[in-house]
C-alpha positions in Angstrom: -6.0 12.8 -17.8 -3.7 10.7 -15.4 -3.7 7.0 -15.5 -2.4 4.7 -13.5 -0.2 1.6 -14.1 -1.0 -1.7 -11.8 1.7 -4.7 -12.2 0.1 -7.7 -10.5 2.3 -11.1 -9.9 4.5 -9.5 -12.8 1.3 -8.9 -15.7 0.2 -5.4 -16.8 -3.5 -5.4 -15.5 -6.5 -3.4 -16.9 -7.1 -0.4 -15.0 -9.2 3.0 -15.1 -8.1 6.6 -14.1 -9.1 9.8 -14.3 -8.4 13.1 -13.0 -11.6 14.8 -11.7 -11.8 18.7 -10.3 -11.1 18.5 -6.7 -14.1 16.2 -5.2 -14.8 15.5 -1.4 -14.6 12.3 0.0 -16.2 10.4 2.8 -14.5 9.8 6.1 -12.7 6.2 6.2 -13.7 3.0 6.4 -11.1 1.3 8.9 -12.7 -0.8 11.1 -10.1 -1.5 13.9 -7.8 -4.0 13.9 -7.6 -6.2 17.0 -4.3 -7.3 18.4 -3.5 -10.2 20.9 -2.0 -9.1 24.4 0.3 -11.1 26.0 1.0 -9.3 29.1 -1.7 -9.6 32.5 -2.5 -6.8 33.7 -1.1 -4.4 31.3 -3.1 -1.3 33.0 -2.1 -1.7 36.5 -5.8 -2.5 37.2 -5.3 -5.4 39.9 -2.4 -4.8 42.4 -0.5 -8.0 42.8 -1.2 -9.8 39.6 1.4 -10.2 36.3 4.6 -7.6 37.1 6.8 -8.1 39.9 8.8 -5.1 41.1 13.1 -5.2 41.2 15.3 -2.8 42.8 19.1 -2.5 42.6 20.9 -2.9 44.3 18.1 -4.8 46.5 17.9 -3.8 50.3 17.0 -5.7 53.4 12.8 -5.9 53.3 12.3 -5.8 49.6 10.1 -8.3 47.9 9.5 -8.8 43.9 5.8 -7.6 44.8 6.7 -4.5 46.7 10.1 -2.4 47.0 9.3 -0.6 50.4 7.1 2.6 49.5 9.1 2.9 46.2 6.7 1.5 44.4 3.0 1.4 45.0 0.1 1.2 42.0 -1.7 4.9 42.5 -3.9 6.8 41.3 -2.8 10.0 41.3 -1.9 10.1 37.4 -3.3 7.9 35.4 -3.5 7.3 31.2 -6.4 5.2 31.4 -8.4 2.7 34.2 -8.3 3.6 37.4 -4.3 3.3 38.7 -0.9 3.4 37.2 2.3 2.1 38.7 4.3 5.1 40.4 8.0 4.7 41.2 9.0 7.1 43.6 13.0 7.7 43.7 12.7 9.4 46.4 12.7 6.6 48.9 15.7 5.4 47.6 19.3 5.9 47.5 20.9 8.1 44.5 22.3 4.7 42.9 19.7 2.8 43.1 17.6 1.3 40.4 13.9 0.4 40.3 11.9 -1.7 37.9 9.1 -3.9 36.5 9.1 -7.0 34.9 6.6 -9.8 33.8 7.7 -13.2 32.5 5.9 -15.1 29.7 6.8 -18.6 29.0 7.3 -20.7 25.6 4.5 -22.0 25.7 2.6 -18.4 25.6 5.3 -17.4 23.0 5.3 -20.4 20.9 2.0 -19.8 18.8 3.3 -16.4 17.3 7.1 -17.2 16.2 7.3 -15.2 13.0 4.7 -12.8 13.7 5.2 -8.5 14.5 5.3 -7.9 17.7 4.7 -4.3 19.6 6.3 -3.3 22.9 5.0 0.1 24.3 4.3 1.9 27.1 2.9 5.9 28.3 5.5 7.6 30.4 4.8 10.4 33.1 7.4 12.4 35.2 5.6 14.0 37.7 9.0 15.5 39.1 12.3 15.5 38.8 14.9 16.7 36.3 13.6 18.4 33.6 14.0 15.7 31.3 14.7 12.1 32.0 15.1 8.6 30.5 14.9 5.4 31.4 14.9 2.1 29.4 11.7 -0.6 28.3 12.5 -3.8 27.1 12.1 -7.1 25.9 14.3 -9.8 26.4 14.7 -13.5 25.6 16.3 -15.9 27.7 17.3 -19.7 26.2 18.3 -21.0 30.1 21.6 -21.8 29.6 23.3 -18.7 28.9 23.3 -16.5 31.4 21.9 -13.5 29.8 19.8 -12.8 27.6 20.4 -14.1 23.8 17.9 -11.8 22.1 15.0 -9.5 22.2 15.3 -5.2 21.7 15.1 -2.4 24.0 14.3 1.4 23.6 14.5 4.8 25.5 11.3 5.5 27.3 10.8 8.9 29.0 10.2 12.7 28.3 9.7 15.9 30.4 8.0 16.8 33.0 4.3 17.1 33.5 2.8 15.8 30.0 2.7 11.9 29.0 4.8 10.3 27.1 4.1 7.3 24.1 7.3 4.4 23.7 6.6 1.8 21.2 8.8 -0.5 19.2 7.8 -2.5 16.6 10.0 -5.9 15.9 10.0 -9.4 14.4 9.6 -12.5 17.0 11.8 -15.7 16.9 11.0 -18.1 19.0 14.6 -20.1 18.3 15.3 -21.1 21.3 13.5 -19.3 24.0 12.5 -20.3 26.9 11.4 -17.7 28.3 11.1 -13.8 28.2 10.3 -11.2 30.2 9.1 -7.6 29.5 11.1 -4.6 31.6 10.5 -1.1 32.5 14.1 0.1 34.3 14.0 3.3 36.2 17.5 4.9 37.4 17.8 7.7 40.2 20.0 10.5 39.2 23.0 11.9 41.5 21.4 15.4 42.7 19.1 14.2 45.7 17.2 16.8 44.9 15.9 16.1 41.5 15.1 12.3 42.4 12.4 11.4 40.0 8.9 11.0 40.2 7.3 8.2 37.9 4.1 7.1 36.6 4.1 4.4 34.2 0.3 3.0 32.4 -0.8 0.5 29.9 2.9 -1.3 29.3 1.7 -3.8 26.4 3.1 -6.9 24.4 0.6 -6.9 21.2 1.2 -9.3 18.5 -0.1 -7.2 15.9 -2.8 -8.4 13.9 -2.1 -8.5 9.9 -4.4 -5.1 8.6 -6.8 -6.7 5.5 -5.4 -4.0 3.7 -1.2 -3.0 3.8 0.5 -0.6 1.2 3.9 -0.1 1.5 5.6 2.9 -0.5 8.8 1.4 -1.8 10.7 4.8 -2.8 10.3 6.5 0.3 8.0 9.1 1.5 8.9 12.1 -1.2 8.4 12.3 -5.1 10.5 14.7 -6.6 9.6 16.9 -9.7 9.6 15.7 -12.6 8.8 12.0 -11.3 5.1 11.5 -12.0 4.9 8.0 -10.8 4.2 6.4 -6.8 5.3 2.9 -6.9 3.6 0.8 -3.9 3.5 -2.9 -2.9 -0.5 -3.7 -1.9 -0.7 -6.8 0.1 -4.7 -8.3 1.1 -4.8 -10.2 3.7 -5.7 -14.4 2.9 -9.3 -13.7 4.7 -9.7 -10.7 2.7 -9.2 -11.8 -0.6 -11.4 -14.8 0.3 -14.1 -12.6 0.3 -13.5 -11.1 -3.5 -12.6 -7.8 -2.5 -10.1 -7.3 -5.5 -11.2 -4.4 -6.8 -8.1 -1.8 -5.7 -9.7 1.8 -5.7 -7.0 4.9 -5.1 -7.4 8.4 -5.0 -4.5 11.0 -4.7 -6.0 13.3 -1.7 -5.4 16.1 0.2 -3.0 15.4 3.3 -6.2 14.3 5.5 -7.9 12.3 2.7 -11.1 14.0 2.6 -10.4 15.6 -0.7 -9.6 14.3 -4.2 -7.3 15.3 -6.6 -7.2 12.5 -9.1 -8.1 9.1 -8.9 -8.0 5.2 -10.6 -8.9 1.9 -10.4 -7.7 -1.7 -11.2 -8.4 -5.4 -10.4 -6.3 -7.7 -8.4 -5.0 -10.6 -9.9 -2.9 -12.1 -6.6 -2.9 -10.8 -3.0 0.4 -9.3 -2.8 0.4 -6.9 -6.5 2.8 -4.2 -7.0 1.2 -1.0 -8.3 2.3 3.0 -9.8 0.5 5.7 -9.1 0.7 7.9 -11.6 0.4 11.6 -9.8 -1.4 14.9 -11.3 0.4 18.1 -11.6 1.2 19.0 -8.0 2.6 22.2 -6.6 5.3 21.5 -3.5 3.9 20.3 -0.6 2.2 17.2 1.9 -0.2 14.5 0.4 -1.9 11.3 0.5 -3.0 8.8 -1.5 -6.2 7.0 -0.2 -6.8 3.0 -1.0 -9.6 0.8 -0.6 -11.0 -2.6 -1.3 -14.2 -2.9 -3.1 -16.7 -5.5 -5.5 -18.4 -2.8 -7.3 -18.0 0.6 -8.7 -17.7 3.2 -5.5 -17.4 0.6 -2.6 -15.1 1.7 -0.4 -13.8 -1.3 2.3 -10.3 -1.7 4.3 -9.5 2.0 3.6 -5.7 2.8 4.4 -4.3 6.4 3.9 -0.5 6.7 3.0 0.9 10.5 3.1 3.7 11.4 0.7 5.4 15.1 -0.3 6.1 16.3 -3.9 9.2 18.5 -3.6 11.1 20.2 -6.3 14.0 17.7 -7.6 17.4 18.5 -8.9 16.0 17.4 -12.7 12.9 19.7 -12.7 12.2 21.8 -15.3 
């Protein structure tokens, strides 16, 4: 038998568990969660409308719309739509730097102080050195200082001939910003010869939408032998609970989640509960336990899948 032990707002609650031979399970319920974009245009779609291009040093005959050929929307590689932006360093001097910005304003800012925001982009070198790295970032500017007073930035690039996923994930301040501007910056390298060849495709700026259902594991992602316990915080979104779903259904699962190994149950007393998972006798190796949402016995709603590893602790026996 293997129980499990739900503290909710600091109360033992009632719960159920049992430890069933290994069961199949149906595919997940996770309806997709839908984001806000901030940026126009974030697929290169429409020449001309949201990014404006930067080179540095500038030259004579460059614009903020187009940097000589250096620059063009193509579509010879794309990750999705019809065109991506391709930044040829070729057609420009070894020290010279090529880029992509779009500004938003506070007022496009202002409604989501506080909330997660996600900065990402897909990266493709088409030639070039056979790896290379440029930068994507977001920055925050308050109009008197003259830089930038906030915002993060992260590597984005990879080798050649396969694309490339950059995301960060960070918390939004508003403060005072009064504007901010999304970047892609491209350097050349010294040897002529390897002067890169660039595609860049759906660059975002998502405020991410809270999920209905979020469990956090608060001692990392491996249990060590003998532990027997997976501690989680379970927050429901405010919508969500609304609608009565407290019933908190969990099963310990096979690393994909389509097979269980032991499962529980428990009712929610508050939207943000902290819960242990009490774990069956597992041998070494990659799990998952499975949570859903549900009013009755078997309903399965707002599914999320968290993996963990048992490994063999100093203390086992």
């Amino acid at each position: 038998m293997v129980g499990a032990c739900l503290v909710v707002a600091g109360r033992l609650a009632a719960q159920n568990a049992a430890a069933p031979p290994s069961s199949a399970l149906p595919p997940l319920s996770a309806p997709p969660v839908e984001n806000v974009q901030l940026l126009t245009n974030p697929g290169f779609e429409e020449p001309d409308t949201g990014w404006r291009f930067a080179e540095w040093v500038q030259r004579e005959g460059a614009s903020d719309k187009r940097v000589a050929a250096s620059t063009v929307y193509s579509p010879d590689v794309i990750h999705t739509g019809r065109t991506a932006l391709c930044f040829d360093h070729s057609m420009v001097g070894p020290e010279r730097l090529l880029g992509l910005r779009q500004v938003l304003t506070r007022e496009q800012l202002a409604p989501y102080d506080g909330r997660r925001f996600r900065v990402s982009a897909w990266f493709w070198l088409a030639k070039g050195p056979p790896y290379y790295q440029g930068t994507l970032c977001v920055r925050q500017w308050n109009g008197v200082a003259p830089g930038p007073f906030g915002g993060t930035a992260l590597p984005i690039g990879g080798s050649q001939g396969e694309w490339f996923y950059c995301a960060r994930e960070f918390d939004f301040r508003l403060a005072d910003t009064q504007r901010a501007d999304v970047n892609v910056w491209l350097p050349n390298v010294p040897e002529v010869s390897q002067a890169p060849r660039i595609f860049v495709d759906d660059a975002q700026l998502e405020v991410l939408a809270d999920p209905p259902l979020n469990v956090e594991l608060l001692c990392g992602t491996t249990v060590f032998q003998p532990d027997d316990r997976l501690p989680v915080r379970v927050e429901v979104a405010e919508a969500v609970w609304q609608q009565a779903l407290t019933g908190l259904r969990w099963n310990v699962t096979t690393p994909d989640g389509l097979r269980s190994l032991a499962e529980g149950d428990a009712t929610l007393s508050a939207p943000t509960s902290l819960a242990e998972v009490r774990l069956p006798r597992l041998a070494d190796g990659s799990y998952a336990v499975r949570f859903a949402l549900g009013r009755a016995a078997g309903e399965r709603t707002h599914e999320v899948l968290i993996p963990f590893r048992r490994a063999t602790g100093p203390f086992a026996r």
